[in-house]
C-alpha distance (Angstrom), angle and dihedral (degrees) to the residues before:
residue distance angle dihedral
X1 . . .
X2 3.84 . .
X3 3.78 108.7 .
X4 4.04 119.7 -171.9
X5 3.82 115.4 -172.3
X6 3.95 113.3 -159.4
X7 4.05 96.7 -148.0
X8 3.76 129.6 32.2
X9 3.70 101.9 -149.7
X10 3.63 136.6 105.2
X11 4.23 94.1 -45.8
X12 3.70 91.6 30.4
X13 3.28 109.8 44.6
X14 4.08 93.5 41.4
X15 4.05 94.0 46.4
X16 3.82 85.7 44.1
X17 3.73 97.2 56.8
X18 4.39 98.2 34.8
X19 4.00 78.6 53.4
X20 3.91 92.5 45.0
X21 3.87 86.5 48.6
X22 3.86 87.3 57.6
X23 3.25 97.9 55.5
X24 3.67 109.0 -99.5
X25 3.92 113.5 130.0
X26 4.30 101.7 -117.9
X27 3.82 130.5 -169.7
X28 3.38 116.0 -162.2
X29 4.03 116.1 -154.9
X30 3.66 122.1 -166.2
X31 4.33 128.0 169.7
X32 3.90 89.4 -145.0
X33 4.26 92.5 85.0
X34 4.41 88.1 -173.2
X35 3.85 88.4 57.9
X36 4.22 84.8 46.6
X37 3.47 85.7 48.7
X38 3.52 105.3 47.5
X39 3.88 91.3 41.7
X40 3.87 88.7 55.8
X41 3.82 83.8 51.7
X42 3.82 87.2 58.4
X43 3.64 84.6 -109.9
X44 4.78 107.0 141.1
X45 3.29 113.2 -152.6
X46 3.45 97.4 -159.2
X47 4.15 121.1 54.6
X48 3.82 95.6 -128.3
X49 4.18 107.4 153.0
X50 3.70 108.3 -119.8
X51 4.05 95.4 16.8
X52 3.85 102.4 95.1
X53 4.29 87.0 50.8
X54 3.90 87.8 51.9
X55 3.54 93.6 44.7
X56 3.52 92.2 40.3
X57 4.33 93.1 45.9
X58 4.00 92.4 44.7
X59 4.36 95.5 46.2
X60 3.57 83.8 50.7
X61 4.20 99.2 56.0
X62 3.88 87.0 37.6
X63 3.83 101.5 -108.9
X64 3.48 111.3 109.4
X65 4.35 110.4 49.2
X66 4.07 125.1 168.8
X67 3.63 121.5 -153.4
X68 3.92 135.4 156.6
X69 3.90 93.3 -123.6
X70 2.84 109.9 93.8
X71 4.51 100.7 -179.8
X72 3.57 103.3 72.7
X73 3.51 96.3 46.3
X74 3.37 102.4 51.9
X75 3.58 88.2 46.4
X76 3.64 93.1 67.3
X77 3.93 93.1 41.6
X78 3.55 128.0 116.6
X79 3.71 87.7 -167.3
X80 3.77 144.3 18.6
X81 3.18 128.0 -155.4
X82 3.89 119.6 -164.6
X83 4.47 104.0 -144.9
X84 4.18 88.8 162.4
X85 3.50 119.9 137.2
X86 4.03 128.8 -85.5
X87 3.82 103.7 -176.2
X88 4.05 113.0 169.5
X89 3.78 115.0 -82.5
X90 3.99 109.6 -109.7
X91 3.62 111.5 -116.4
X92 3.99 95.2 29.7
X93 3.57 109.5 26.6
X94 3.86 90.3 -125.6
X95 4.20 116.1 145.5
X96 3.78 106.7 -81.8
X97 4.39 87.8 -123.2
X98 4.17 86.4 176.7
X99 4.08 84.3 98.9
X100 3.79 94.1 46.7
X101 3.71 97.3 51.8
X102 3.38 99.9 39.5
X103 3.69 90.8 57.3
X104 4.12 90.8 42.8
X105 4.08 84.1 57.4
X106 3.69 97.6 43.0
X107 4.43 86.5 50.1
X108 3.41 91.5 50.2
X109 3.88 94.0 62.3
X110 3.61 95.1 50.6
X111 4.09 112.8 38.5
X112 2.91 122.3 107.0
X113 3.98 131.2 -157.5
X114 3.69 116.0 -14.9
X115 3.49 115.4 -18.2
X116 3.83 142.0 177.9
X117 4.13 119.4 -125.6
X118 3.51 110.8 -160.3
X119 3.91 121.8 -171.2
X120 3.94 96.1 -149.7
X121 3.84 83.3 166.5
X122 4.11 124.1 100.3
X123 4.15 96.2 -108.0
X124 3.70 132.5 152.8
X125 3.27 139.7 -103.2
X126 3.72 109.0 -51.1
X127 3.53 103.5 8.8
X128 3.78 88.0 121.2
X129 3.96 90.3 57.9
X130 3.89 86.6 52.6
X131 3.98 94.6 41.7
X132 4.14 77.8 58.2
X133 3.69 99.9 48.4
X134 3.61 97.2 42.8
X135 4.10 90.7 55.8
X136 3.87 96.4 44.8
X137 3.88 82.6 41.9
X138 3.82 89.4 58.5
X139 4.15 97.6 33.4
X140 3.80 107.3 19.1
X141 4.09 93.8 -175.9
X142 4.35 86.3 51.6
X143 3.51 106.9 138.8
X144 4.11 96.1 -144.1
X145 3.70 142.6 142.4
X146 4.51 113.6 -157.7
X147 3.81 98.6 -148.2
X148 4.02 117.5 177.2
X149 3.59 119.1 -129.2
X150 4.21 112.8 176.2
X151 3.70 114.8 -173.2
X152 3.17 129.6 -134.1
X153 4.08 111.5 -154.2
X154 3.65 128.7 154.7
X155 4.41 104.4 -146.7
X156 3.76 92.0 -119.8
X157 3.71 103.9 36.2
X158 3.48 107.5 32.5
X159 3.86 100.4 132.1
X160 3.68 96.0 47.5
X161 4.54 84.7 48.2
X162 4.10 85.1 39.8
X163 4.29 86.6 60.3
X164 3.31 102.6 24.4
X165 3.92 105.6 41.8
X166 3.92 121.6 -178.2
X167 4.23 80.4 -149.6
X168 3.76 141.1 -1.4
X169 3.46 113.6 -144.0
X170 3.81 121.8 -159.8
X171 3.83 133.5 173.8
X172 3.41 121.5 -155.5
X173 3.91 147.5 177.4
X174 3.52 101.0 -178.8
X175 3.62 143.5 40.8
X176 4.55 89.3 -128.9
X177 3.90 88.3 57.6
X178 3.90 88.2 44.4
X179 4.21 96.3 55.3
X180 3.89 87.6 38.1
X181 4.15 91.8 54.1
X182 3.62 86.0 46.0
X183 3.54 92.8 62.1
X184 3.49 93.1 44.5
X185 3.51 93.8 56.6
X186 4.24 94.8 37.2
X187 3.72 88.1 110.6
X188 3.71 90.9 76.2
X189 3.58 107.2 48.6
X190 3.53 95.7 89.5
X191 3.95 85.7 61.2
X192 3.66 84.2 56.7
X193 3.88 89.7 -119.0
X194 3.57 107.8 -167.9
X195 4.38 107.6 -129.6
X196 3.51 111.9 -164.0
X197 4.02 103.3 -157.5
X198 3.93 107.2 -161.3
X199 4.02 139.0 147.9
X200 3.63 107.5 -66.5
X201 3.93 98.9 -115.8
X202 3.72 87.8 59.2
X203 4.13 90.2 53.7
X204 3.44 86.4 54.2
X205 3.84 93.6 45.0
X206 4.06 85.1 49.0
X207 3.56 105.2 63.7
X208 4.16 90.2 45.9
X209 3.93 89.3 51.7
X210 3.61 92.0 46.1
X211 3.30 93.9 54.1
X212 4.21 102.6 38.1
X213 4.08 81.7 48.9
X214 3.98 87.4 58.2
X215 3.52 92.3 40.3
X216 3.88 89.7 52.5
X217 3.94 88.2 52.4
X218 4.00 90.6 54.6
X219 3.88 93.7 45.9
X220 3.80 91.3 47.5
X221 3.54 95.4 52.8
X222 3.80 93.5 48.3
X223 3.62 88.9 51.0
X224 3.46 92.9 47.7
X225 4.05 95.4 49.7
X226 4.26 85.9 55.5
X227 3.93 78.9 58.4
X228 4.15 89.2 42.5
X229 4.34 83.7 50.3
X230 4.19 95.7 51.6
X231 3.87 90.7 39.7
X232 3.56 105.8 45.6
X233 3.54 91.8 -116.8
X234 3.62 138.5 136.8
X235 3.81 121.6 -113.9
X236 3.85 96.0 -171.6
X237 3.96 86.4 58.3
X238 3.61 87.7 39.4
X239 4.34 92.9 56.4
X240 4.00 82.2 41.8
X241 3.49 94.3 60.4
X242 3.29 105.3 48.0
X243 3.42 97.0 29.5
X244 3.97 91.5 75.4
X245 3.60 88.0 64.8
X246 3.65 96.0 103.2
X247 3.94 85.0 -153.6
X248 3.42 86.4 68.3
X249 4.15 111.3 27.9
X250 4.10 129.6 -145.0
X251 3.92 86.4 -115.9
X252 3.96 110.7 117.3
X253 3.80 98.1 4.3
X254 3.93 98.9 122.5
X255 3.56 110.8 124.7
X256 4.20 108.3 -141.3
X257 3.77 139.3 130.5
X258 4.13 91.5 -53.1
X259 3.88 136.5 -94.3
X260 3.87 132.9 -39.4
X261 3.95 144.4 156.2
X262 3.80 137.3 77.4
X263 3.56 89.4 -40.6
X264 3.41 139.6 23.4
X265 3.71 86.4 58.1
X266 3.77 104.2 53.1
X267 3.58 97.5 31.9
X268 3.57 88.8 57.1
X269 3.44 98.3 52.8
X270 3.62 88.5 43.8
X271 3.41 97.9 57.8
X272 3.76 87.2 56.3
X273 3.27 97.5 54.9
X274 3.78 96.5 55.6
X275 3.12 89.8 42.3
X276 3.83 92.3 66.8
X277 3.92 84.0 40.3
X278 3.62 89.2 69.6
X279 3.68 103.0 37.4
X280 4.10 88.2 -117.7
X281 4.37 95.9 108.0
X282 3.74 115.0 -167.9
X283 3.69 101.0 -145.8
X284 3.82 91.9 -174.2
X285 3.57 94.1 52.0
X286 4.26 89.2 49.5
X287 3.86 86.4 50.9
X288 4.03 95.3 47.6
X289 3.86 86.9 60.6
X290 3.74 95.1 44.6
X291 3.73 92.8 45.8
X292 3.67 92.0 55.5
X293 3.81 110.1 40.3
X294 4.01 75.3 55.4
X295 4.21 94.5 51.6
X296 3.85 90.0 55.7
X297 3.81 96.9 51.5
X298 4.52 85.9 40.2
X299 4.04 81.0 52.8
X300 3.99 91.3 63.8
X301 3.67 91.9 46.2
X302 3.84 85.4 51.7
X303 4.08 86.5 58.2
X304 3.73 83.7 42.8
X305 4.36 97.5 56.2
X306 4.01 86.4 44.2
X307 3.72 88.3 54.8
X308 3.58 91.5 53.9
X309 3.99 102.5 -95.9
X310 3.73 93.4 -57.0
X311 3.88 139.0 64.8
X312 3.92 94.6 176.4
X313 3.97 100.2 136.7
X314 3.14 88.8 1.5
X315 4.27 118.8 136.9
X316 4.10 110.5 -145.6
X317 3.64 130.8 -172.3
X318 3.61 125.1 -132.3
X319 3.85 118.4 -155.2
X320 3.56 115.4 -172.4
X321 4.38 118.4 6.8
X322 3.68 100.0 179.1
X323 4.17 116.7 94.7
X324 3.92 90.0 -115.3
X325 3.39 143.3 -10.3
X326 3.85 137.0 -77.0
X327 4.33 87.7 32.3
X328 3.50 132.4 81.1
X329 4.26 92.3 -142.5
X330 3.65 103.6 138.1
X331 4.30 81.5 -176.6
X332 3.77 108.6 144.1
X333 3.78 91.2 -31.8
X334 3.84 119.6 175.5
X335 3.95 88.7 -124.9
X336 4.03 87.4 73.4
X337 4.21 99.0 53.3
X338 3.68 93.6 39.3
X339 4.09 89.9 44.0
X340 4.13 84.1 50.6
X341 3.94 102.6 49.1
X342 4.03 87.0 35.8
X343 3.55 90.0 56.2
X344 4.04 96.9 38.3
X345 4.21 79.0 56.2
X346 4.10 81.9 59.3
X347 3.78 107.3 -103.3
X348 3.57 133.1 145.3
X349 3.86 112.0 -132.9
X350 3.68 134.5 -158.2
X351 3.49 127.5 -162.9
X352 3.95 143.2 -139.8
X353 3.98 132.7 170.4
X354 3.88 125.7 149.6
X355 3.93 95.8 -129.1
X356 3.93 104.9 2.4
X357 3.83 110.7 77.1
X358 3.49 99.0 91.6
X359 3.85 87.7 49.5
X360 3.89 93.1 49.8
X361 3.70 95.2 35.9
X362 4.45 72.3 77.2
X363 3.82 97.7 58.4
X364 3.74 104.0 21.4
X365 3.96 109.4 42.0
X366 3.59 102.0 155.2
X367 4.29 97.4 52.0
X368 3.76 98.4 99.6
X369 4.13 109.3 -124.5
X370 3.54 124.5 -131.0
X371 4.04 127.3 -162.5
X372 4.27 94.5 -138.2
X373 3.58 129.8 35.9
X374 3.95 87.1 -128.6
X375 4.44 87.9 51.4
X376 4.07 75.3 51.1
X377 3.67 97.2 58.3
X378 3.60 101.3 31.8
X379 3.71 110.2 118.3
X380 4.06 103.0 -2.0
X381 3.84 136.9 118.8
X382 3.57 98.9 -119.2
X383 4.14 144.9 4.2
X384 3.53 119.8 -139.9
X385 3.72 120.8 -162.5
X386 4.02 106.2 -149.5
X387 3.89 106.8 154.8
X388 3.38 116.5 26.0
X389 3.42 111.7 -143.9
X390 3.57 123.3 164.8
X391 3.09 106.7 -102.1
X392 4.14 87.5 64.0
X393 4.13 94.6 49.5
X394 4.26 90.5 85.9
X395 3.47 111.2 27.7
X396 3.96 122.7 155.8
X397 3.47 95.7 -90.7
X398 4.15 88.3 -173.8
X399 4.28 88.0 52.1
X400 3.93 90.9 38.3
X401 3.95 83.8 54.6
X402 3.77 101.5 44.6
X403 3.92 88.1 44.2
X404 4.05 99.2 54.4
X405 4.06 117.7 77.1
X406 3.69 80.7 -137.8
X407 3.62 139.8 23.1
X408 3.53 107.9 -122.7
X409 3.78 110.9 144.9
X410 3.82 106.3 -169.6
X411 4.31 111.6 175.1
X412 3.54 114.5 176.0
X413 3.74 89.1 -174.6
X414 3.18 109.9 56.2
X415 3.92 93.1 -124.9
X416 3.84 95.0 138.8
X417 4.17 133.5 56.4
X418 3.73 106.6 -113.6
X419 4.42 88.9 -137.5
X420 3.51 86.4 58.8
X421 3.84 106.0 49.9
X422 3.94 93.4 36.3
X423 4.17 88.5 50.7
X424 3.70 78.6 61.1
X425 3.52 93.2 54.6
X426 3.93 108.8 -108.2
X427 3.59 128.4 132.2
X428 4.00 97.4 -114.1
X429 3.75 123.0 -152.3
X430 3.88 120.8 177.8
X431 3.59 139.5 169.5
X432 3.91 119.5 -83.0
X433 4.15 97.2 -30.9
X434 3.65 100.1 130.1
């Protein structure tokens, strides 16, 4: 099939090249012509692992193109998938929908004969029925069916979630768009990939639940490792424990300085806005994003208490800036609200991350960057473990010590045993261990 993608960033570019690598010929238009460029250079802009070889594989046997017009391709396409961007509205924390329905209008001018819209981007509840409206608005005799299509991609594994899916969600009006999805999606039967075929306001309504219910898990555990902290108790045997429950899953129970990225955030706070929209609130949902814009800003004064009760003049080390692991998405990390209240206290911070500097360099000029962990360390008051990447989960804890002006061992992901780094002779603080 012919596949255009309207956006090539993280949702676009990924779904455009897992659907290249099935087969499917895919265009992928973008309005920023340097990223166009650079991608048809071989150049990702994005450090996804396994993305620049399927990019690469799929260029190279001439099904998977990028361009910034955007007519001719969709012309030719038997589907369209919409991958634009949906960040939260200042002021209210809605979805921003401007990218969404400018792309629905600019589709509707160009398709030609019947043609699948699919809203690949996180939207609310009834976005599809608007994505609709505007197009027959703009073409009345368009020959179209608006099909929602959330993804589901974990930064740092996407192309092993993109072919092997726990669930395929697909919302549908009519029973065309349904047999043309399933050929889309063909590919994966033999993986036995569930698809879940439902109304298209309850696709929509999926992906935001999925994510709030995550969310909810993360915020939980934090809460409950504060508890772990007062009590003497120990959250990671806590999350065991009731993790086995198969009614409630070991998934997402990591205690550590709270949520961040493209998601969890916005969705969140998306979800509580249309909530109130509808006159249905989800009071757990508003107190999951409360809770944890307050956990990042409690994780600095954690760094603060190890310090002594002050960093004023005081150097820190940063290990790990990016939200998770395995990406370089600096999106509504933790590393950026502890950074800001450590440096309103009056530190000076340095920084390391094995693929996010350039990313952070963005949202946290003044944090001085270092090559090496150890160059990070070397000299300053305290090191703070924030995302723990691999790379941080054996370091020489002898060098690390001999290298820091003070040993102050601060890891707010519970990656090390606290024995072991205070035999060494560091002050050790964790996360909800006793």
């Amino acid at each position: 099939m012919r596949i255009t993608m309207i956006g090539a960033g993280y949702v676009g570019l990924v779904s455009g090249a897992c659907f290249a690598d099935f087969g499917h010929i895919v265009t992928c238009v973008d309005t920023d012509p340097g990223k166009v460029e650079r991608l048809n250079a071989g150049a990702i802009p994005i450090f996804e692992p396994g993305l620049e070889e399927h990019v690469a594989r799929n260029r190279e046997e001439e099904r998977l193109f990028f361009t910034t017009e955007l007519a001719d391709s969709v012309a030719e396409a038997d589907v369209v998938f919409i991958a634009v961007g949906t960040p939260s509205r200042r002021g209210d924390g809605r979805a921003d929908l401007s990218y969404v329905y400018a792309a629905a209008e600019e589709i509707a001018r160009h398709v030609s004969g019947y043609t699948v819209v699919v809203t690949k981007s996180t939207v609310p509840v009834g976005t599809g029925d608007a994505v609709e409206r505007i197009m027959r608005e703009a073409r009345p005799d368009i020959d179209v069916s608006v099909v929602s299509n959330p993804e589901f991609l974990r930064e740092g594994a996407a192309i092993e979630d993109f072919k092997r899916p726990d669930r395929i969600v697909i919302g549908v009006e009519d029973e065309r768009a349904r047999e043309v999805m399933g050929e889309v999606y063909r590919p994966l039967f033999v993986n036995q990939a569930p698809v879940i075929y439902t109304g298209r306001r309850t696709a929509e309504l999926i992906k935001y639940a999925s994510n709030a219910f995550l969310a909810t898990k993360i915020t939980f555990i934090n809460e409950m490792a504060d508890l772990c902290e007062r009590t003497g108790a120990n959250v990671q045997e806590v999350a065991r424990g009731i993790g086995l429950d198969n009614r409630i899953g070991t998934k997402f129970l990591h205690a550590g300085p709270g949520f961040g990225g493209s998601c969890f955030p916005k969705d969140t706070r998306a979800l509580v806005e249309t909530a109130r929209e509808y006159d249905a609130p989800c009071r757990i949902v508003e107190s999951v994003v409360a809770v944890n814009e307050d956990r990042k800003t409690r994780m600095a004064q954690k760094v603060v208490k190890a310090c002594g009760g002050s960093v004023a003049g005081k150097t820190i080390a940063l290990l790990g800036l990016t939200f998770k692991p395995n990406t370089d998405d600096m999106r509504e990390s933790p590393s950026i609200a502890i950074a800001e209240a450590l440096t309103a206290a009056g530190a000076t911070l340095r920084g390391h991350d094995p693929e996010g500097v350039e990313q952070a360099r963005r949202v946290m000029p003044d944090l001085d960057y270092c090559e090496t962990a150890y160059q990070c360390v070397e000299g300053a008051d305290a090191v703070v473990l924030v995302t723990e990447w691999d790379a941080y989960r054996a370091l020489d804890l002898v060098r690390l010590k001999e290298l820091l002006r003070v040993p102050v061992f601060v890891d707010l992901r519970n990656v090390y045993r606290r024995a072991e780094v205070e035999r060494h002779g560091f002050t050790y603080v964790d996360v909800g261990r006793g």
